[in-house]
N, C-alpha and C positions, 0 to 999 in steps of 0.2 A: 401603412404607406408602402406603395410597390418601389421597392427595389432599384435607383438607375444602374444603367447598362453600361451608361457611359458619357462625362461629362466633357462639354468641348463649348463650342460659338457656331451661330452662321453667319457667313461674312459675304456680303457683296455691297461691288463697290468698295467704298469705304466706311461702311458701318459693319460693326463685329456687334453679335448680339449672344450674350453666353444665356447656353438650354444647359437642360438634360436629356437626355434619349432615353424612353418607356417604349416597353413594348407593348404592341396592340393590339395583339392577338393571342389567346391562350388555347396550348393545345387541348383537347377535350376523348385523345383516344384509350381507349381500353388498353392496360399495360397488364401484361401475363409473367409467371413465373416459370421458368422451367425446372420439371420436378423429375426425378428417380422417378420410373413407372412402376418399378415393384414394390416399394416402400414409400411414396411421395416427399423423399428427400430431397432438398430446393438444393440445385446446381448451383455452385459459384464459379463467377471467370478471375480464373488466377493470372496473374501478369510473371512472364517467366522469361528468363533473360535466356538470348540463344547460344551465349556463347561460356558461362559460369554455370548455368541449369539452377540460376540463384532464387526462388520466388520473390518477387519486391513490391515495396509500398507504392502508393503516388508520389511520395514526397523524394523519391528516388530514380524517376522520370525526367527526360529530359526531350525536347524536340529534335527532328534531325533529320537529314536535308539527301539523299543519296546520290551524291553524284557520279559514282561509278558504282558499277554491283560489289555489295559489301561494304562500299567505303562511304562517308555521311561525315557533312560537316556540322557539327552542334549548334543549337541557337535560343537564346534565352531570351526573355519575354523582354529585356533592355535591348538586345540585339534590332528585334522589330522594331522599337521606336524609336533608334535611333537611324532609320532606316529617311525618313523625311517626318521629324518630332512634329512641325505644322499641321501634316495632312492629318495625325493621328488625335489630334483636336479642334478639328474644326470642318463642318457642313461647308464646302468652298462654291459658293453657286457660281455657274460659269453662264449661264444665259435662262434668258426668260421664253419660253415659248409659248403656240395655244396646246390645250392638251390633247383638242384633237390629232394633233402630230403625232402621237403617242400610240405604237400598235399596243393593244391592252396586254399582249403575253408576255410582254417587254416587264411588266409588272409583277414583283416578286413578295417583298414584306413590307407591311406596314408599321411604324414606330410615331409615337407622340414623341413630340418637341417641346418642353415644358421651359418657361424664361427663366431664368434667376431674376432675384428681384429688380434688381439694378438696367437688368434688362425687359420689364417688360412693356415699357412706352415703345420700343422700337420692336418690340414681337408684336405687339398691336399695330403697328402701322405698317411692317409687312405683309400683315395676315391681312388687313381690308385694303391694301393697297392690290396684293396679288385677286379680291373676290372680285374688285372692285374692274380691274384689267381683264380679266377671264384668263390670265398669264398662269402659270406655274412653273418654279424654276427648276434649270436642270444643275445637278450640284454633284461635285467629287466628297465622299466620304470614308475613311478605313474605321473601322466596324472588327473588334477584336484585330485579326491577323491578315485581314484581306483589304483591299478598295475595291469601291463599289460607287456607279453610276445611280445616282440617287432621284427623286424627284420631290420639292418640295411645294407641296399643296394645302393651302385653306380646309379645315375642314370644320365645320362650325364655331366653335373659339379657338381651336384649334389647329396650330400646323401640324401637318403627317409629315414625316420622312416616309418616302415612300423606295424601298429600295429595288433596282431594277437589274433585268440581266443585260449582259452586255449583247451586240446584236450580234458576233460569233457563237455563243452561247444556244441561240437558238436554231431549232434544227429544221429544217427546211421540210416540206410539204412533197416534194419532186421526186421522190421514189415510191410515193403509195397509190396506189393504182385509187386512183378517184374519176369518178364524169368528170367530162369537162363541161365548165361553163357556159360555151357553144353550144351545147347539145339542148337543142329545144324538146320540156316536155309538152304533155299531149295538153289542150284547153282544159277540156272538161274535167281532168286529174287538176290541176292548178288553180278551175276553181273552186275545186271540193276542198284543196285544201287550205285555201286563203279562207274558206266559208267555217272548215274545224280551226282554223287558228283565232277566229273571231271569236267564237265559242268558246275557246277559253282564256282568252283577256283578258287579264284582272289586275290590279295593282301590286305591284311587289313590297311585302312585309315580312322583312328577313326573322320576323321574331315566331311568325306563324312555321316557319319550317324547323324538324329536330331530326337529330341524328335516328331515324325509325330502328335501326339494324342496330345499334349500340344499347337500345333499349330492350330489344327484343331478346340479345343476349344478353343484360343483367338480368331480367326476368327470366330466363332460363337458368343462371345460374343462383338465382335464390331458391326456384324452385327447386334444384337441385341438392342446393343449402337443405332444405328444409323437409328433402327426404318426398318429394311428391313425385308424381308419377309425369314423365317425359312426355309431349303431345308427339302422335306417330304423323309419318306420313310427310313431305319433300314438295314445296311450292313448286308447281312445274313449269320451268319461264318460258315466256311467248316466243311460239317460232317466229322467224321472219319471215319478211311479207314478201310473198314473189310478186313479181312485176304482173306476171297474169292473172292475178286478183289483189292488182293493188286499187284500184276502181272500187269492187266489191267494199274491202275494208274502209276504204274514205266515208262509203256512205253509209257503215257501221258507226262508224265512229261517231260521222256525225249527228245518228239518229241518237246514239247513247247519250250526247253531249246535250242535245235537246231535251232528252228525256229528265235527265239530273236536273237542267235549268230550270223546268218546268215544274218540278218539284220541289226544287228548292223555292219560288216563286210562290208557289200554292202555301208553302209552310211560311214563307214569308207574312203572307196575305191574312193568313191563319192567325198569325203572332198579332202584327198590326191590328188587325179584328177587334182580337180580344182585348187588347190593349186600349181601344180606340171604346168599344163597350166597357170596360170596368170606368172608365172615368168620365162616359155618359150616363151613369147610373142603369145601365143593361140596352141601351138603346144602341144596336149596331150598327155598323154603316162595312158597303163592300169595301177591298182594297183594291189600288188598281194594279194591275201586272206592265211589269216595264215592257214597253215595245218592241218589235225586235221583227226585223228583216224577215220574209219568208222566200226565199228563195232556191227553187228545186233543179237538183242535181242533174246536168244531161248524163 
């Protein structure tokens, strides 16, 4: 059973509904050791006091706050909650919105909201009251040592906390040299490339995508485990496309994207076939190829 993070209520209006808060997300990155390079003796980071040259434990730690250089006022985990004890238990929803209101960058972590027992006739009638409005709420939460601008969302039986940045937080666009909007480009480029984005439409299936580069490095390092010999030789990545042969490449791209469809269509047809003759007792029949647009590039 995973772990809470942190038990509190969501309260709006006047109904309080006690959760838990799970988190949603698990990180999946590659974690290194740093070693001695002459003898692979694994470094440790020692905690050392600056002012006794004392090494110390965790349990010898404390937090601390600098309000002039050098000087710090101390602060212990009771200190924080007694800081506003409500907010430090409780999702406080302050309004309901649509979510399209919502710029998506504004979006930070996601967390499950699990009922306690007692609550969860009123976690169900949030949850399909919110599907059921197309609403999601906007809610104050503090989360360990901080508050934080939250978003509470339906998400299949599920409420998400969905925790957000605040909009100073976000750093504005206005000093990167980008086109502007204004700037009309040319037809026949716009519609080579509405024609390669058609090409590859397809349904999004977060389960068909994996970390390629996290794999490619565990596999090199078993094979290094295991004493085999290193593959030579440096993927060389694509130059960028100059504006003077950005025409040319569109209608690369989209001969390639045909060609792959095309293929994969045939092997389709292939599959089907066979499929379609083993359970007519060898009797085949053609398959058809999906339709699809022909439309040539000025």
């Amino acid at each position: 059973m995973a772990h809470a993070l942190w038990t509190g209520s969501i309260n709006f209006g006047l109904v309080t509904i006690p959760v838990k808060l799970y988190t949603a997300v698990r990180g999946n990155d590659l974690h290194f050791n740093l070693l001695h390079a002459k003898d692979n003796g694994r470094i440790n980071n020692v905690r050392v006091c600056s002012v006794c040259d004392k090494k110390l434990d965790w349990n010898e730690l404390i937090k601390g706050y600098e309000v002039q250089k050098g000087e710090y006022v101390t602060l212990t985990d009771e200190d924080f909650k007694s800081v506003n004890v409500e907010a430090t238990q409780s999702v406080d929803i302050v309004e309901f919105v649509d979510q399209e209101e919502i710029d998506p960058m504004l979006y930070d972590q996601p967390y499950y909201l699990e009922p306690e027992k007692k609550g969860r006739h009123a976690y169900a009638l949030l949850r399909d009251a919110l599907k059921k409005s197309g609403k999601i709420g906007i809610a104050r939460v503090v989360i360990r040592t901080r508050e934080h601008l939250a978003a509470v969302k339906p998400h299949r039986d599920a409420l998400v906390l969905e925790v957000m940045h605040y909009a100073d937080e976000i750093v504005a666009a206005d000093n990167l040299e980008l086109p502007p909007a204004s700037e009309k480009t040319p037809p026949n480029e716009m519609k080579a490339a509405l024609m390669l984005i058609d090409t590859m439409v397809d349904k999004f299936e977060a389960e068909t995508f994996r970390d390629k580069y996290k794999d490619d490095v565990l596999a090199m390092i078993d094979m290094k485990a295991k004493g085999k010999p290193m593959p030579k030789g440096k993927a060389k990545a694509p130059e960028a496309t100059n504006v003077v042969n950005l025409m040319d490449v569109l209608q690369r791209s989209l001969s390639e994207r045909r060609k792959q469809r095309t293929g994969s269509d045939a092997s389709s047809a292939r599959s089907n076939g066979e499929s379609r003759s083993h359970r007519s007792n060898g009797v085949g029949s053609s398959a058809g190829k999906r339709s699809r647009k022909k439309v040539a590039v000025a």
